[in-house]
C-alpha positions in Angstrom: 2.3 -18.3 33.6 1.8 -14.4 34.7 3.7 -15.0 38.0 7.0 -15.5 36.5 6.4 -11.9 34.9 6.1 -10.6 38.7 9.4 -11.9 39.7 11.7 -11.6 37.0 14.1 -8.6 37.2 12.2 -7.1 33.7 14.2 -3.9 33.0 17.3 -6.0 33.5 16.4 -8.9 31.4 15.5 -6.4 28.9 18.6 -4.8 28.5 20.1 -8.1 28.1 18.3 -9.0 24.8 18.5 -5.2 23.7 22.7 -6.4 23.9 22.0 -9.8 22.6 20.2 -8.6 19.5 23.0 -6.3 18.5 25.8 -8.5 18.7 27.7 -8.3 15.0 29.0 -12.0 15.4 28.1 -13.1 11.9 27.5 -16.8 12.7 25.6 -16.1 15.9 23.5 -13.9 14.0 22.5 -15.9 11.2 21.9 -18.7 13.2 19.3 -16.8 15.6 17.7 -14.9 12.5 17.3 -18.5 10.7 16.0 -19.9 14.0 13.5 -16.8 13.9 12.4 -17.4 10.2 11.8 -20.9 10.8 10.2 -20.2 14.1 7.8 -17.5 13.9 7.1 -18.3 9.9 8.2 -15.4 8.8 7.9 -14.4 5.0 11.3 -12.8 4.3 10.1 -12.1 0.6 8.2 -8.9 1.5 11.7 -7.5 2.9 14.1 -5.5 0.6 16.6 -7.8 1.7 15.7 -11.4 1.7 19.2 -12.4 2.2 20.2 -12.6 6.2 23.4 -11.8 5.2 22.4 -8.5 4.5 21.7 -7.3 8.2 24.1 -6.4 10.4 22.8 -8.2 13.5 19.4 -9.6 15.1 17.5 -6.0 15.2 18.5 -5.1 12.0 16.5 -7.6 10.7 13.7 -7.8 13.1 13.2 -4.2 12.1 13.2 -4.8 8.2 11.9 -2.5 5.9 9.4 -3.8 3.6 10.1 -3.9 -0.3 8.2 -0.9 -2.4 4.2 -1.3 -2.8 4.1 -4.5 -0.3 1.7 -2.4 1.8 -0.4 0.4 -0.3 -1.4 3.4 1.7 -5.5 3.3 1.3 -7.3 6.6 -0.2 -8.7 6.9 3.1 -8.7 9.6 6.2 -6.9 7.0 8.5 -5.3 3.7 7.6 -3.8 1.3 10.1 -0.7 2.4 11.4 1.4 -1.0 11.9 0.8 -4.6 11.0 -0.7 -7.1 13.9 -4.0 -8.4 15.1 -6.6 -6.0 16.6 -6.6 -6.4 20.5 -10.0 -4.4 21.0 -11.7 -1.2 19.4 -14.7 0.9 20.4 -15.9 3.9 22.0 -14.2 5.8 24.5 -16.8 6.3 26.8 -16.5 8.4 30.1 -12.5 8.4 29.6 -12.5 4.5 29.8 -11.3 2.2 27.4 -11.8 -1.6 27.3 -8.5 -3.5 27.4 -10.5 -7.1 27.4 -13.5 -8.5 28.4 -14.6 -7.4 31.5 -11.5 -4.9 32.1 -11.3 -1.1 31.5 -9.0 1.5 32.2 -8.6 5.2 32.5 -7.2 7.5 29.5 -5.7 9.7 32.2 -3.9 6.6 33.6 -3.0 5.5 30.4 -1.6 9.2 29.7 -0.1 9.6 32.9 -2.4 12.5 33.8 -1.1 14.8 31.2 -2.8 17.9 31.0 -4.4 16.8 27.9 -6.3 13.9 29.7 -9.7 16.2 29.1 -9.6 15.9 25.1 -10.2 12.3 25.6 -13.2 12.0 27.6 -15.1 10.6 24.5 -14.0 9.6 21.0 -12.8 6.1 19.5 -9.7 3.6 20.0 -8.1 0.7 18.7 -5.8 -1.2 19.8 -3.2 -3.4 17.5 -1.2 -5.7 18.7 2.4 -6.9 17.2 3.4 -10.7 17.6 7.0 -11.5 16.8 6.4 -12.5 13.1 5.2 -9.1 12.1 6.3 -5.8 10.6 7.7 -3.8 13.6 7.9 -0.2 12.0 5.1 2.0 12.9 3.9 4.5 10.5 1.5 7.7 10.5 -2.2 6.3 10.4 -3.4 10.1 9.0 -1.5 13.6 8.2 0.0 15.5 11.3 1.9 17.9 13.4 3.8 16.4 16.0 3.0 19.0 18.8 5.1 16.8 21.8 5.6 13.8 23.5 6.0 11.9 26.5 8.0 8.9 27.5 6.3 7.1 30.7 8.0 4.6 33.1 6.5 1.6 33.9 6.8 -2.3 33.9 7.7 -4.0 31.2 5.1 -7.3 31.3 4.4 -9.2 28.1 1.4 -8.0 26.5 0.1 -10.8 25.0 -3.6 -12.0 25.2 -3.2 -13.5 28.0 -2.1 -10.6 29.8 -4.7 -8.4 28.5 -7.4 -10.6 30.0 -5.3 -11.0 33.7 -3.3 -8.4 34.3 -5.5 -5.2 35.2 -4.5 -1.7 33.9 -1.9 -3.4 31.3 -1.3 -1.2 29.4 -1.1 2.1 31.9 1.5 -0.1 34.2 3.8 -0.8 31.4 6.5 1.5 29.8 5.0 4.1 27.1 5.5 6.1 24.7 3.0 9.0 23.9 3.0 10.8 20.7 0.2 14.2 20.4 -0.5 15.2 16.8 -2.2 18.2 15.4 -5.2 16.4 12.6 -8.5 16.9 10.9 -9.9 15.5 13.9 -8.4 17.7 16.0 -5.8 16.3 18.7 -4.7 12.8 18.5 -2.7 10.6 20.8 -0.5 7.3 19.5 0.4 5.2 22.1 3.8 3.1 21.9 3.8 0.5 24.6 6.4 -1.3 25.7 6.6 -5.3 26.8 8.8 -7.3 28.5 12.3 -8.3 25.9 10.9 -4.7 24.1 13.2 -2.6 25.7 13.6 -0.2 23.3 11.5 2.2 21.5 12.5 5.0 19.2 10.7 7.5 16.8 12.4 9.2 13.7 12.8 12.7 14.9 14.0 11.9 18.3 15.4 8.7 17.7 16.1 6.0 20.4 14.0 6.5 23.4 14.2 3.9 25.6 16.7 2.7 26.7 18.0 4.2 28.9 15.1 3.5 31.4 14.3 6.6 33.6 11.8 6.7 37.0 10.5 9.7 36.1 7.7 10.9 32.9 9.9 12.8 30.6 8.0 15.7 28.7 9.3 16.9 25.3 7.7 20.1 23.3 7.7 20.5 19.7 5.1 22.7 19.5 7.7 25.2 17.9 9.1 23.1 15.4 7.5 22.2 12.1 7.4 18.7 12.3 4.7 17.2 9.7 4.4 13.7 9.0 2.1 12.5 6.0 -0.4 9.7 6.4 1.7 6.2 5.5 5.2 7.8 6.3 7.5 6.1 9.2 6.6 7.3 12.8 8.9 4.6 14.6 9.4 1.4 15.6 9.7 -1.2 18.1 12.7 -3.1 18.5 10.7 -6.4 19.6 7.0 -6.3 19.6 4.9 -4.7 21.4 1.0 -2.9 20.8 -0.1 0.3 19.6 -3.1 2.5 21.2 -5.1 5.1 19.1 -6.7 7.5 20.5 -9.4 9.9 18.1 -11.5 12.5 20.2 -14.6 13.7 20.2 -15.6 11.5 17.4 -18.1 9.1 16.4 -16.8 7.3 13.6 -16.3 3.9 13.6 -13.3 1.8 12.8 -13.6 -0.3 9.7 -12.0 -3.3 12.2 -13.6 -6.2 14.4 -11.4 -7.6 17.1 -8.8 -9.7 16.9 -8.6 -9.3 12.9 -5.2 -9.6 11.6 -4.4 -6.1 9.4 -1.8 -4.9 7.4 -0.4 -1.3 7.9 -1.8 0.8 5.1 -5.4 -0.4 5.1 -8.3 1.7 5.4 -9.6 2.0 8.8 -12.5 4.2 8.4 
């Protein structure tokens, strides 16, 4: 049910599994991390550690890193940045995207009006989406500057297929994250959004953003700083799931993707 999501205190309930999954408590961590495995089906053989003693608590594991070569980085200009299941892909047409059938929103809602918002009157998206099974680091789908960043309050509602296709202006109502690189195509947006359990998202140069929650969109410039991150190399991560937006300007390439395809971080998207 959706409602539920309407009434239940999120922020709160968030910080409440953001506590859980940290707790050290050897037993009580193996026994959610096996519950997990078994659960959600997850392979723990494409993890450096395939032993659950090995992580120190719940997020430790749930944020794995993957073993050496488990996910190639394609000799292409953009490869897919995470793994999941592609939500919807296309055009951005007249500043809108598509979040599901029959629903659109606005890039400058999605981007919380950022001065920017004009770059993104046309180009192409995707949108991946992580379940709980997959690999929850997020890494650089093509070279780039980081130029800056803004967190974004919002809600913190699941964003689950079912949500997509109900809940109108998802993804520009929930918690974000939005990262501006410097590329070959010019100025790029990767959009970290948060969910409801996914209270905290954090990126290797500033590390963790969220929480603490703020009311108010908080602006950070790195314009000044030589931050480069090469295609393939760690960007961030979510600690729970959660979706990823791309945003490409002024371009007319198509994605190498069809909706709702499961990919692998490191494939070729173009």
């Amino acid at each position: 049910m959706i409602f539920w999501q309407y009434m239940l205190p999120q922020h709160w309930a968030s910080k409440l599994i953001f506590k859980l999954t940290r707790i050290e408590n050897t037993w009580l961590k193996n026994l959610s991390i096996r519950w997990f495995i078994k659960t959600y089906q997850v392979d723990l053989s494409l993890a450096v550690h395939e032993n659950i003693q090995k992580y120190q608590n719940f997020n430790d594991f749930f944020t794995r890193t993957l073993k050496p070569g488990i996910r190639p980085i394609a000799d292409s200009a953009i490869i897919c940045p995470v793994d999941g299941t592609v939500s919807q892909l296309g055009k951005i047409d007249n500043a809108q995207i598509i979040q599901a059938k029959n629903h659109h929103y606005r890039v400058d809602k999605l981007l919380a009006n950022n001065a920017k918002n004009a770059m993104f009157e046309t180009g192409i998206f995707a949108t991946i989406y992580l379940s709980p099974q997959d690999y929850h680091r997020i890494h650089m789908p093509y070279d780039g500057k980081l130029v800056e960043m803004d967190y974004i309050p919002g809600n913190l509602f699941s964003v689950s297929p079912k949500n997509t296709q109900n809940i109108d202006n998802l993804f520009a109502k929930n918690e974000r994250v939005v990262c501006y690189f410097e590329s070959e195509f010019g100025l790029c947006a990767i959009v970290l959004v948060g969910a409801i359990f996914v209270g905290s998202i954090q990126t290797v140069w500033q590390g963790q953003i969220t929480p603490p929650y703020q009311k108010k969109v908080r602006h950070f410039d790195y314009s000044k700083q030589a931050i480069f991150l090469k295609k393939g190399e760690e960007l961030g991560r979510f600690n729970m799931g959660s979706t990823v937006i791309m945003l490409i300007p002024r371009n007319n390439k198509i994605f190498n993707l069809s909706k709702s395809q499961v990919v692998e971080m490191g494939q070729a998207l173009v």
